[in-house]
C-alpha positions as CSV (number, residue, x, y, z in Angstrom):
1,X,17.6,-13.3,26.8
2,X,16.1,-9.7,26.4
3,X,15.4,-8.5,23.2
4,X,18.3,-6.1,22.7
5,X,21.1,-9.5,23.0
6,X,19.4,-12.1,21.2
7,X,21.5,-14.1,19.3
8,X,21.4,-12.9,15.7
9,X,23.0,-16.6,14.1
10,X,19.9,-18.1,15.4
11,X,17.6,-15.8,13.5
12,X,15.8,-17.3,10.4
13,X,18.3,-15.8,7.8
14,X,15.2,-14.9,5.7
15,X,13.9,-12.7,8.8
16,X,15.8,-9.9,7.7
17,X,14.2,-6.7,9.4
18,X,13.8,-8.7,13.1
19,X,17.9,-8.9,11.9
20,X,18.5,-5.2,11.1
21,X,15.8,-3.8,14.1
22,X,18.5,-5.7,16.5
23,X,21.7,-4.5,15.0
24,X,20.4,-1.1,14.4
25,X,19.2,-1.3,18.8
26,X,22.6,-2.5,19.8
27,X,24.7,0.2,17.7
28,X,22.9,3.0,18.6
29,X,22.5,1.6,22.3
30,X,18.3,1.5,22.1
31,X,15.7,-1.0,22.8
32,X,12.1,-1.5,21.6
33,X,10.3,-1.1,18.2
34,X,12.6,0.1,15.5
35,X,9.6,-1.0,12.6
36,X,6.0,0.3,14.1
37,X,2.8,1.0,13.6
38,X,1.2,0.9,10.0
39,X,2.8,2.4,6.8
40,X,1.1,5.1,5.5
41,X,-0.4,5.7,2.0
42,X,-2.1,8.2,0.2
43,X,-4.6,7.7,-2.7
44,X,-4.8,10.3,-4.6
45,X,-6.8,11.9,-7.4
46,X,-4.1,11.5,-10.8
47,X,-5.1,14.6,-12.4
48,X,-4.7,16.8,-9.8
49,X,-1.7,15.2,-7.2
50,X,-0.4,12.3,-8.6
51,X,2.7,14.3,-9.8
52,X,2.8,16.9,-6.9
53,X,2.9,13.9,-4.7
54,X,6.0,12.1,-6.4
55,X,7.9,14.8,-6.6
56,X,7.4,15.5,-2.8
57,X,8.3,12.1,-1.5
58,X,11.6,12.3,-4.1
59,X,12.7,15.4,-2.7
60,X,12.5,14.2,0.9
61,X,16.3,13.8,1.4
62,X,17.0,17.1,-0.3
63,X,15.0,18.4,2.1
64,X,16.5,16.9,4.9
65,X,19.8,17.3,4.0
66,X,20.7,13.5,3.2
67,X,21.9,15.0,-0.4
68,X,22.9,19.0,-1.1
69,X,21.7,19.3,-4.5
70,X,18.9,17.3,-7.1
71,X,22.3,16.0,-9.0
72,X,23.4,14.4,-5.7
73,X,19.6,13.3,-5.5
74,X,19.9,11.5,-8.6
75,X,22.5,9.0,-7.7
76,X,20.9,8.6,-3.7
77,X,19.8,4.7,-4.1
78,X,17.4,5.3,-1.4
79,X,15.0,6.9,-3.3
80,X,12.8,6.8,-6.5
81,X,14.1,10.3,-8.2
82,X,17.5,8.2,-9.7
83,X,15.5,5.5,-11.4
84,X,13.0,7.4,-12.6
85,X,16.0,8.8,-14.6
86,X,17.4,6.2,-15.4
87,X,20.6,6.1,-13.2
88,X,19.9,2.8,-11.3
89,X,16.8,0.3,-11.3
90,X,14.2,-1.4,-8.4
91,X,12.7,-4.0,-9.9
92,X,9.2,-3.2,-7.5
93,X,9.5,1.1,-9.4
94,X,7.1,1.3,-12.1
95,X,8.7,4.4,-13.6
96,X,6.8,4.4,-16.9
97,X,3.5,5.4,-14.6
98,X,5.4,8.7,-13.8
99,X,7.3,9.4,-17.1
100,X,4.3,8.5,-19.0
101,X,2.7,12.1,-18.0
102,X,5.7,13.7,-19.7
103,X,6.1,12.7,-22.9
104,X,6.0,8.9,-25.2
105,X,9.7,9.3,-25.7
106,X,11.7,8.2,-22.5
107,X,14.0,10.5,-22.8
108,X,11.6,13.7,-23.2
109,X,9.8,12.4,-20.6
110,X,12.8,12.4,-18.0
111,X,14.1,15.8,-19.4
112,X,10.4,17.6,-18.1
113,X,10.6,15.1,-15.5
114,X,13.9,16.6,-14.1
115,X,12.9,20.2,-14.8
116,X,9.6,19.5,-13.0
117,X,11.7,18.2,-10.1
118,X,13.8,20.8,-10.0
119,X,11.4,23.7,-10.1
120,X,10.8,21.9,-6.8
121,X,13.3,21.9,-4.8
122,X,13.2,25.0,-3.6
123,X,10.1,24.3,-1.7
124,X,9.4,23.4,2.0
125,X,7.1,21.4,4.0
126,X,3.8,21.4,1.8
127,X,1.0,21.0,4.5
128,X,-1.2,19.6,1.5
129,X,0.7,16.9,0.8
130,X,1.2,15.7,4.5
131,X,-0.3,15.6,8.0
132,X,-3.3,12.9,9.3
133,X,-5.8,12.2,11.8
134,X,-8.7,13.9,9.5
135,X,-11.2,12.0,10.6
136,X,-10.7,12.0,14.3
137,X,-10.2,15.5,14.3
138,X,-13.1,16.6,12.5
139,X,-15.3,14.4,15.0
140,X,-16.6,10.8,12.4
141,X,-17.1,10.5,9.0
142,X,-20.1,12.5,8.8
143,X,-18.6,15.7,8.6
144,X,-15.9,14.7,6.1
145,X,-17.4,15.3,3.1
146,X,-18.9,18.8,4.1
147,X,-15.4,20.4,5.2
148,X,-14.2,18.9,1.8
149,X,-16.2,20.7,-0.3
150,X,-15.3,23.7,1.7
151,X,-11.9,22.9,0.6
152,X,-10.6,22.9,4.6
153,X,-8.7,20.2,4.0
154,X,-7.1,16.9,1.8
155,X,-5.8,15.0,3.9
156,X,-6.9,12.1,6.3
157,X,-5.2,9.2,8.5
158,X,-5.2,6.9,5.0
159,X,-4.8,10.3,3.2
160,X,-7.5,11.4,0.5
161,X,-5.7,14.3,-2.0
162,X,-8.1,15.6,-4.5
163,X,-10.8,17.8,-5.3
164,X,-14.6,17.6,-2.9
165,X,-16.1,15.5,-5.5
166,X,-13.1,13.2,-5.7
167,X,-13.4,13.0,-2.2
168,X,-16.8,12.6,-1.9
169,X,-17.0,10.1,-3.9
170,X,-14.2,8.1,-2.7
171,X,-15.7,8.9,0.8
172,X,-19.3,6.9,-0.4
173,X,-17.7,4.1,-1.7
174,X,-15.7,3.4,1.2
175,X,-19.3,3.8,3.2
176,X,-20.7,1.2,1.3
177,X,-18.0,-1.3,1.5
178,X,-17.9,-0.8,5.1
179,X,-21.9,-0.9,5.5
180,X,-21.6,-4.4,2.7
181,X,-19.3,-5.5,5.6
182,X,-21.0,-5.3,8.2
183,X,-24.3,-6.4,6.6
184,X,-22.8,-9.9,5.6
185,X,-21.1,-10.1,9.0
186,X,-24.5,-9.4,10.9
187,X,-25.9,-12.3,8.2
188,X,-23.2,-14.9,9.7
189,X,-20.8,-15.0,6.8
190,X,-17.6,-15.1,8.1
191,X,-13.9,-16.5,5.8
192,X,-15.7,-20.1,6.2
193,X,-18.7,-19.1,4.6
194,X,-16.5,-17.9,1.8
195,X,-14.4,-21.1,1.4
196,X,-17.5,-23.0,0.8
197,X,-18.5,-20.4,-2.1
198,X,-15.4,-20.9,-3.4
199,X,-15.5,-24.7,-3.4
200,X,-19.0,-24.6,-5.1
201,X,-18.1,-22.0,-7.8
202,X,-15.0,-23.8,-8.7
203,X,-16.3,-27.5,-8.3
204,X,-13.7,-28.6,-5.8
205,X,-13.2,-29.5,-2.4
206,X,-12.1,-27.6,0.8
207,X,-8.3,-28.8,0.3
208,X,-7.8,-27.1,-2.3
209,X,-8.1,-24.0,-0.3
210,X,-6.0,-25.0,2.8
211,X,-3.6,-27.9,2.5
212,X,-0.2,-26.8,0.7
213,X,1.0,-27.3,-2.7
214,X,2.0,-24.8,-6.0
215,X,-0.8,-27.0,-8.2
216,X,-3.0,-24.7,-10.9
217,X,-6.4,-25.6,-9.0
218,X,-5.0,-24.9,-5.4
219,X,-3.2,-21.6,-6.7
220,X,-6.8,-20.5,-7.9
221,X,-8.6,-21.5,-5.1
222,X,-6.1,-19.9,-2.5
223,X,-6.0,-16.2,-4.8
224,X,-9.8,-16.7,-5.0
225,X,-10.4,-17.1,-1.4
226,X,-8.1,-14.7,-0.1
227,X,-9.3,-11.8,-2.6
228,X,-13.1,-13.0,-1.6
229,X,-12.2,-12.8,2.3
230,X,-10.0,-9.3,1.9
231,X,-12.6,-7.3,-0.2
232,X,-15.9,-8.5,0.9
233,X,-15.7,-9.2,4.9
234,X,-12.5,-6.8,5.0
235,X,-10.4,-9.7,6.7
236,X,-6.9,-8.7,7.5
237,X,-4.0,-10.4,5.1
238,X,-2.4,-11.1,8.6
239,X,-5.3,-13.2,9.5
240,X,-5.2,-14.9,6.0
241,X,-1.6,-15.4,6.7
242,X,-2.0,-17.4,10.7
243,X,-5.2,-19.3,8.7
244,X,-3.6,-20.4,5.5
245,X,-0.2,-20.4,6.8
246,X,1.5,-18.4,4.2
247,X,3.9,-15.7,4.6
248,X,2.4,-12.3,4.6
249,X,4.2,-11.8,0.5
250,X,2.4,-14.7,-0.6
251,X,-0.9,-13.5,0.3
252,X,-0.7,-10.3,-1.0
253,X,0.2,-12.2,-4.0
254,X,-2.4,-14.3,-3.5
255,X,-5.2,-11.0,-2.8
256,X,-4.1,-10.0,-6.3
257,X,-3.9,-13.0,-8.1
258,X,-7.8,-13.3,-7.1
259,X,-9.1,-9.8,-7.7
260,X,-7.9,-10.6,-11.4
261,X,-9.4,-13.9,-11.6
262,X,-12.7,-12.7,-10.0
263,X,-12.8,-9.6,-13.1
264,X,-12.4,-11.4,-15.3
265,X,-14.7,-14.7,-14.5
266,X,-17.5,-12.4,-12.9
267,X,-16.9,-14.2,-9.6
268,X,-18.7,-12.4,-6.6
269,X,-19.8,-13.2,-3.5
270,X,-22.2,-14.7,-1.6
């Protein structure tokens, strides 16, 4: 059965974007990826883009015509702009990190958040706030920082938006981490090497980490494991996911349930 007529009924019900991809192929008469390649994201320097940034992804379907005016916008469900005001709620939004920037009153804060949103909408395409493939275009890493203190650009494929020292500086620490990396990796430490750290630190044995169960000890080991295996040897959360066999949510979950525990208990690794 080819991908564009497989039986839907049969699909884990909890598999809901395989689902959608396949009704989405057959009524527009398509086949192939609907969902690929990576999502982007963009960290960004607060002072200086955090709030240019939000309002640019919330006036994307004003922009493209979905809605005709920022009223319209405000009731459009697929977006952040309506509850950032208040008109509807996701329960994943943290609208306090935007309105907070405002004013401490909530509803001062969404009266200058409007009117900044607003002032807006008027705009285009902002080439500052969008575009990729910085560092393949400006031939490796090495020249990054040196075009960013000439201010020739802000942007790269995991987009960087702030000023050349915020740059720079993010630039280093991502050198580091990738040079950590590939030191431990060239020492033999590999996700094994950090299950047994874990199981000495926390005085238990290996099936804590990787034999199921929701128990206090097992939940630490897991987060502690998966945080270890993520930020020190840069191990995929997919990988995590085929090892532990845990859905992709859980390890995320799991990734931050560990960076938390490792703060605050000094854990680090090797």
């Amino acid at each position: 059965m080819s991908p564009t007529h497989t039986d839907i009924s049969r699909l884990d019900p909890r598999d809901s974007v395989t689902a959608y991809a396949i009704r989405h192929n057959r009524r527009h008469k398509r086949s192939g990826h609907l969902f690929q390649n990576r999502y982007k994201s963009i960290l960004c320097q607060e002072e200086s883009y955090l709030l240019e940034l939000v309002r640019y992804i919330h006036l994307n379907p004003l922009r493209a015509g979905i809605v005709a005016t920022t009223e319209e916008l405000e009731g459009f469900r697929y977006c952040g702009h309506g509850p950032v005001l208040g008109r509807h709620a996701n329960s994943w939004q943290d609208v306090n990190e935007v309105l907070r920037h405002f004013a401490d009153e909530t509803s001062l804060a969404r009266t200058g958040y409007r009117r900044f949103v607003e002032e807006g909408a008027g705009a285009g395409r902002r080439d500052d706030l969008v575009g990729g493939g910085l560092i393949r275009s400006s031939g490796g890493w090495t020249n990054v920082p040196a075009m960013h203190r000439e201010n020739l650009f802000r942007k790269s494929d995991e987009r960087i938006l702030g000023d050349g020292d915020f740059v720079d500086r993010v630039l280093s620490e991502a050198q580091e981490r990738m040079e950590r990396r590939y030191h431990l990796k060239t020492m033999g430490f590999g996700i094994e090497s950090v299950a047994d750290h874990v199981c000495r630190l926390l005085a238990i044995d290996r099936s804590e980490i990787f034999t199921p169960g929701k128990e206090p000890a097992k939940v630490m080991a897991r987060s502690l494991f998966c945080y270890l295996a993520v930020s020190e040897l840069g191990t995929s959360q997919s990988e995590l996911s085929r090892h532990l066999c845990l859905s992709a949510a859980s390890v995320s979950t799991a990734v931050k349930r560990g960076r938390k525990l490792s703060l605050e208990r000094g854990y680090i690794f090797p």
